[in-house]
C-alpha positions, -999 to 999 in steps of 0.1 A, spaced: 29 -843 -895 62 -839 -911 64 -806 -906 60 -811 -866 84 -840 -870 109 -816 -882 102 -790 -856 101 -812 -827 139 -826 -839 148 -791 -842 139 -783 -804 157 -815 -792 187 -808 -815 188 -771 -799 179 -785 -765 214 -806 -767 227 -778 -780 223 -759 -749 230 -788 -728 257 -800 -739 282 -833 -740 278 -849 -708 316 -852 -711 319 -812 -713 298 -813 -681 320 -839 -663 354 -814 -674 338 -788 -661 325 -804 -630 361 -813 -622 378 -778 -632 353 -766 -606 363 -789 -580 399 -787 -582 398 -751 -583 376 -753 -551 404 -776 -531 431 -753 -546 416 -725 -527 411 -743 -501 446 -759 -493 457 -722 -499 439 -713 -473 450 -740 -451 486 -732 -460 480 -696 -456 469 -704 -421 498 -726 -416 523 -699 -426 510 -674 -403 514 -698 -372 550 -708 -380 554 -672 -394 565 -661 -355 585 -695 -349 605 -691 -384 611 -649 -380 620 -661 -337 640 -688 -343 657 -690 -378 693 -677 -373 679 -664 -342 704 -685 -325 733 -671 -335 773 -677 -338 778 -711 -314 783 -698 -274 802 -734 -270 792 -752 -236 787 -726 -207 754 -723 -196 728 -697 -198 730 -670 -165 696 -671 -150 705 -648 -123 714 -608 -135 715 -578 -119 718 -544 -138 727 -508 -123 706 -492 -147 725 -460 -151 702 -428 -163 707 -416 -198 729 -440 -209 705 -465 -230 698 -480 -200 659 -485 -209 673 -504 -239 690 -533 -220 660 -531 -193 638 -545 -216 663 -568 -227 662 -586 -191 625 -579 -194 621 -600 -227 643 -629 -215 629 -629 -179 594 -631 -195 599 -658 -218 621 -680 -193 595 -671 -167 618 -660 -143 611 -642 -112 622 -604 -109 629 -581 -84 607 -552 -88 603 -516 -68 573 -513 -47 567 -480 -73 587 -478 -105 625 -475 -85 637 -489 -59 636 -456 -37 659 -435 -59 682 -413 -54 683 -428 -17 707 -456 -15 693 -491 -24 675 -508 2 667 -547 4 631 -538 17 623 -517 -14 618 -547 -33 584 -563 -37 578 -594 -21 611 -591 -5 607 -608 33 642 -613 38 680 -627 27 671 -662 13 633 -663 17 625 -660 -21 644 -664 -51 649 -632 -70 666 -642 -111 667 -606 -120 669 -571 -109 674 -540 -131 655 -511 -122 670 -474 -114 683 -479 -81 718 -460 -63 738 -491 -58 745 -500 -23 757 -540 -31 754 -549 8 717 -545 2 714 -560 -30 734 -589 -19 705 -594 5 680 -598 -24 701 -616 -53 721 -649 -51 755 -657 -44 761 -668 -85 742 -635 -97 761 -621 -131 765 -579 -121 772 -557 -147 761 -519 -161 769 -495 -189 786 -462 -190 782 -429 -215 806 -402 -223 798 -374 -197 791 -346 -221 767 -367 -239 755 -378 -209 742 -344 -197 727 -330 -231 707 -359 -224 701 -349 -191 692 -317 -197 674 -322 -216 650 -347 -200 657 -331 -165 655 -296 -170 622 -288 -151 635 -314 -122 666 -303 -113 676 -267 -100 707 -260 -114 694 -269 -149 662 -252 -147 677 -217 -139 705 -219 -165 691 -199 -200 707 -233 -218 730 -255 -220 760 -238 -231 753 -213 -205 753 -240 -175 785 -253 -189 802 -220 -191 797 -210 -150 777 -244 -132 794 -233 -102 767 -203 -105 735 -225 -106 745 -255 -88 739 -262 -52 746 -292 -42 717 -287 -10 691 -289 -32 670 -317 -43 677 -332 -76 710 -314 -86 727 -348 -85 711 -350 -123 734 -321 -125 767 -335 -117 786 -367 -122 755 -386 -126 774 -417 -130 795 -414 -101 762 -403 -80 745 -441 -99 774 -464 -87 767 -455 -52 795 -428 -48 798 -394 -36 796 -371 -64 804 -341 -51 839 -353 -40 868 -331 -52 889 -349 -78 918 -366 -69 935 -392 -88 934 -414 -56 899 -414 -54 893 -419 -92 914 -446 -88 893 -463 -54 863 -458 -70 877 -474 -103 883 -502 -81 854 -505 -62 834 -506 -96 857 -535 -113 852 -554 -78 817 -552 -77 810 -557 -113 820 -588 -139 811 -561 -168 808 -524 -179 792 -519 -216 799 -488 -235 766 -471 -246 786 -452 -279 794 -489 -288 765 -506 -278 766 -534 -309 796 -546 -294 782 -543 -261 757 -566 -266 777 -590 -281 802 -591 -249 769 -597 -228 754 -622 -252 783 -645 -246 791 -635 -214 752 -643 -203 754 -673 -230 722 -662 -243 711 -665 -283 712 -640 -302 674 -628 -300 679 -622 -267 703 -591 -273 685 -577 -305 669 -547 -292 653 -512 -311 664 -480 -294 641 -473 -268 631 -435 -252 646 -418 -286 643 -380 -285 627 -361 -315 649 -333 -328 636 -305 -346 661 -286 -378 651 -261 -403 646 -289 -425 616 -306 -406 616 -335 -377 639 -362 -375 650 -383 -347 683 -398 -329 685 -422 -303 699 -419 -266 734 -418 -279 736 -391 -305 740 -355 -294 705 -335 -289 703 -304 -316 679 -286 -295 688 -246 -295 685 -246 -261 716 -280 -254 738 -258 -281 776 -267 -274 806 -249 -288 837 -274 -282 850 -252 -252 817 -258 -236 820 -295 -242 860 -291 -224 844 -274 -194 815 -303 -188 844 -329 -189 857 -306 -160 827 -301 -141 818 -343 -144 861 -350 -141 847 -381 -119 827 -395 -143 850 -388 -174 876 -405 -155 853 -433 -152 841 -435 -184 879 -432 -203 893 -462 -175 864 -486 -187 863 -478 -225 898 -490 -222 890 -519 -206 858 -526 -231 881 -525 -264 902 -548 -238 875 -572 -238 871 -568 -274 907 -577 -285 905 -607 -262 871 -616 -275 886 -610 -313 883 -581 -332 874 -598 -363 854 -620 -348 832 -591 -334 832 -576 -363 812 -606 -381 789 -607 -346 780 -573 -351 773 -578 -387 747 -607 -378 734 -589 -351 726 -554 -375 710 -578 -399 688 -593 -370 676 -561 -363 666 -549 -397 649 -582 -401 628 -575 -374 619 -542 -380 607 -550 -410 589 -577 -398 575 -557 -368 573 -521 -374 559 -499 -394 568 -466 -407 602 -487 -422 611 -494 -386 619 -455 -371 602 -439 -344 569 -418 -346 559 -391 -319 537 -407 -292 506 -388 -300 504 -408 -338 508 -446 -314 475 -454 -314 479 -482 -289 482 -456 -261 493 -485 -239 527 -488 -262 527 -447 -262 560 -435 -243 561 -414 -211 564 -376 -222 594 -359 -198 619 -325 -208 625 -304 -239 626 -325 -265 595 -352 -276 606 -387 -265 595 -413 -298 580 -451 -298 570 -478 -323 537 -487 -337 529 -524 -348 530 -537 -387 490 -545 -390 477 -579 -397 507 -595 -377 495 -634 -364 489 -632 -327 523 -651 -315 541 -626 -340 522 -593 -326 532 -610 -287 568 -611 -298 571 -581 -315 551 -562 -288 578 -570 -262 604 -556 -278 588 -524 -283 570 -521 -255 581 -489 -227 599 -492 -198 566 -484 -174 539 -503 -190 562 -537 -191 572 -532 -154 534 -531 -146 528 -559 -166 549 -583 -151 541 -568 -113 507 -579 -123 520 -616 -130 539 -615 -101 515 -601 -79 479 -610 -89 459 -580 -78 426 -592 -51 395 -578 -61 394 -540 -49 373 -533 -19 341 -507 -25 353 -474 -7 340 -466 28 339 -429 19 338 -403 -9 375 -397 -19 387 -362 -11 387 -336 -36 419 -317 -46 422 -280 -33 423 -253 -53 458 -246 -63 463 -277 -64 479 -287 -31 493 -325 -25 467 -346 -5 473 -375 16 449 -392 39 461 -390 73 473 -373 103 494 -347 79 494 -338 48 523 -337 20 546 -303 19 548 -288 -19 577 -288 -30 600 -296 -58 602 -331 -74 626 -358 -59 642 -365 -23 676 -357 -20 696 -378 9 682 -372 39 644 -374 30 619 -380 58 616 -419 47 592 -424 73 563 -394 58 568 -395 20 586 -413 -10 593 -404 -44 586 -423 -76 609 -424 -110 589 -396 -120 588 -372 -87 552 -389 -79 547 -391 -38 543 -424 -21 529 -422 12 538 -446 40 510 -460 64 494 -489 85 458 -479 74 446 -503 42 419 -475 32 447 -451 25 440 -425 -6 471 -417 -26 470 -387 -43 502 -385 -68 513 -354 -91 530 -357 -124 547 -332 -148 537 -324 -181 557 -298 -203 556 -279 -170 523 -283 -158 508 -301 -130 486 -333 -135 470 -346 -104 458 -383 -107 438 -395 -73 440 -433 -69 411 -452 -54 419 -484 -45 452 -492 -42 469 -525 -31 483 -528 4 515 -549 -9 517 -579 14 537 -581 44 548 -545 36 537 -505 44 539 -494 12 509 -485 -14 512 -495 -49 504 -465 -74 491 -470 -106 508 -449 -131 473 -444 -154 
């Protein structure tokens, strides 16, 4: 009996031994529990950080320097000069316009009928002077201001942006050469620029790429011989016609003029370089933006080359040397320090959001590693034109924000088309679309068909058979709403035919809308 006694205390005593204190339980109880709502509000505050993540990176010092008491310019209208970082400030207007939910003027394709002069009834939507309120237009157009005035208000803000000529057409060259004649049957660069009276014909469609683009942009005859009194008309006509002229080799300073002159924050003019070229060295890839010069063997300058191009484009260099005087004019009245310090904030801006945004530490990658292909560049010229990919595991409002600033030229026009213009549901076809012809022949449904020929429509184009798109794509006219389009682009000199099924009559209009996928 004592013996089991004995063992029976033994089992209790090494049952509470196992147990434990009830007060060890209770600690431990607690431990558990407050390290379960630690993780919890952690989570909750993680959550919380990524939705005022996009609010604090959007809106702290996102403001800027104060603007004072003027009032934000709703209504803008931009000559979106080629080559110039044009595409930059585009989605710049594009980014405010979106957010302010303003209403934009857009081209029935992806410009408003270019190189033809600007017409009123190339906009979208457009059923006359006063009939609907257009805020912004900014699209590559040749300026004709009569026929703009018909589509923007009385109050609308005009301005555009200029780029030293020789710059100007390495770029142009470079992104044109397959387009326009007189570059396509020059060997290179240097060797147009030594003799361009030898390839240039100023007959022949697209050779205003070739020669005082700018001139040829702001509505004026380009192929004028220089004269100081008609520098000096057009000079005037420009300053007339336009409250500002940005510099694209200063274009910090730039966008600081327009921030204040627009009275916009700061965010609004914080841009990444859009359409960046690729250049290839012996030491690898890099990149530069629109603005540096292109290193591509073929767009090789020797300084006496560089002379002769400021020869062969005297209207534009006079146009570009009058208004860089006047821009560092608007800079000493603005305040030279005081730009200094803007320029500062707005650098800082930028790198701030690159980080935030972009991966690869912000710089450009070649559009085949985007694997968004929606973000993923359109591929034109020599030389490989870049884009941005996304930071991952960005919150949705930060990804939305970010996206827009990074987002090309084509696929945000089509976007906001779409808002503007919800599409109706596509009607089933009546017949089997028509197949293309060997050799690849242009199609069109109707009672002729589209001559081949070379990309573009130079002045006197037959308006009332075909139209050209930004890219040399045909747009047909006609009354029939089961019209086929059949639309040809270029690919590192190849041809790449793209049948659309179902396009969309616009309203009130002739004109089919293409889609560019």
């Amino acid at each position: 009996m004592v013996f089991k006694r004995r063992a029976r205390r033994m089992r209790l005593g090494l049952g509470c031994y196992r147990v434990g204190p009830t007060w060890l339980w209770k600690a431990l109880l607690v431990f558990v529990a407050i390290a379960f709502a630690g993780q919890l509000l952690g989570v909750i505050y993680n959550k919380s950080l990524q939705q005022d993540r996009s609010w604090w990176l959007f809106s702290s010092d996102g403001q800027g320097p104060s603007l004072g008491f003027c009032r934000p310019r709703s209504h803008v209208m931009f000559l979106k000069t080629h080559k110039t970082a044009s595409s930059t400030v585009l989605n710049i207007l594009y980014r405010y316009g979106e957010e302010k939910d303003l209403r934009f003027a857009l081209p029935l394709g992806y410009q408003f009928g270019y190189p033809l002069p600007f017409n009123a009834h190339r906009v979208k939507g457009y059923r006359g002077p006063r009939v609907a309120e257009f805020s912004i237009i900014g699209n590559h157009m040749r300026f004709n201001k009569p026929e703009v005035e018909k589509v923007m208000p009385a109050d609308t803000f005009y301005f555009s942006i200029l780029r030293d000529p020789v710059a100007l057409t390495e770029s142009s060259y470079a992104y044109y050469k397959s387009v326009a004649p007189a570059f396509r049957k020059a060997k290179g660069l240097g060797d147009f620029a030594d003799n361009p009276q030898k390839y240039y014909d100023p007959r022949l469609r697209n050779n205003h790429y070739a020669r005082n683009l700018l001139w040829y942009d702001f509505g004026l005859d380009h192929n004028a011989n220089f004269s100081t009194t008609l520098t000096q008309r057009g000079e005037v006509a420009i300053r007339r016609a336009f409250k500002l002229i940005l510099v694209s080799e200063h274009f910090d300073e730039s966008m600081v003029l327009l921030r204040h002159a627009l009275c916009w924050p700061l965010d609004a003019v914080v841009s990444f370089s859009l359409n960046a070229r690729q250049q290839k060295s012996n030491g690898g890839s890099s990149w530069v933006d629109k603005a540096a010069a292109a290193q591509h063997p073929a767009m090789a300058l020797t300084d006496n080359q560089r002379q002769k191009l400021r020869e062969w484009n005297a209207l534009d260099w006079h146009l570009y040397q009058a208004f860089n005087r006047s821009f560092w004019d608007e800079v000493d009245r603005f305040g030279r320090a005081r730009m200094d310090q803007e320029v500062v904030l707005l650098r800082t801006r930028r790198e701030l959001l690159a980080k935030a945004c972009l991966r690869e530490g912000g710089r450009p990658v070649e559009a085949s590693r985007i694997r968004d292909k929606n973000i993923r560049p359109f591929q034109s010229g020599l030389v490989k034109i870049l884009g941005y990919e996304l930071q991952p595991g960005l919150d949705n409002a930060t990804r939305q924000a970010c996206l827009r600033m990074i987002r090309p030229e084509i696929q945000y026009k089509d976007l906001l088309d779409a808002r503007q213009f919800p599409r109706a549901a596509p009607q089933p076809a009546q017949a089997p679309p028509p197949a293309i012809p060997a050799g690849g022949a242009y199609m069109r449904k109707g009672p002729s068909q589209l001559r081949t020929g070379e990309l573009g429509v130079e002045g006197g184009g037959r308006m009332g058979e075909e139209e050209r798109d930004w890219d040399g794509s045909r747009l047909s006219r006609s009354n029939n709403n089961n019209q086929t389009l059949v639309r040809e682009r270029w690919k590192r000199g190849e041809k790449e035919h793209k049948i659309v099924f179902h396009p969309e009559l616009i309203p009130g209009g002739e004109w089919i809308r293409l889609n560019p996928d």
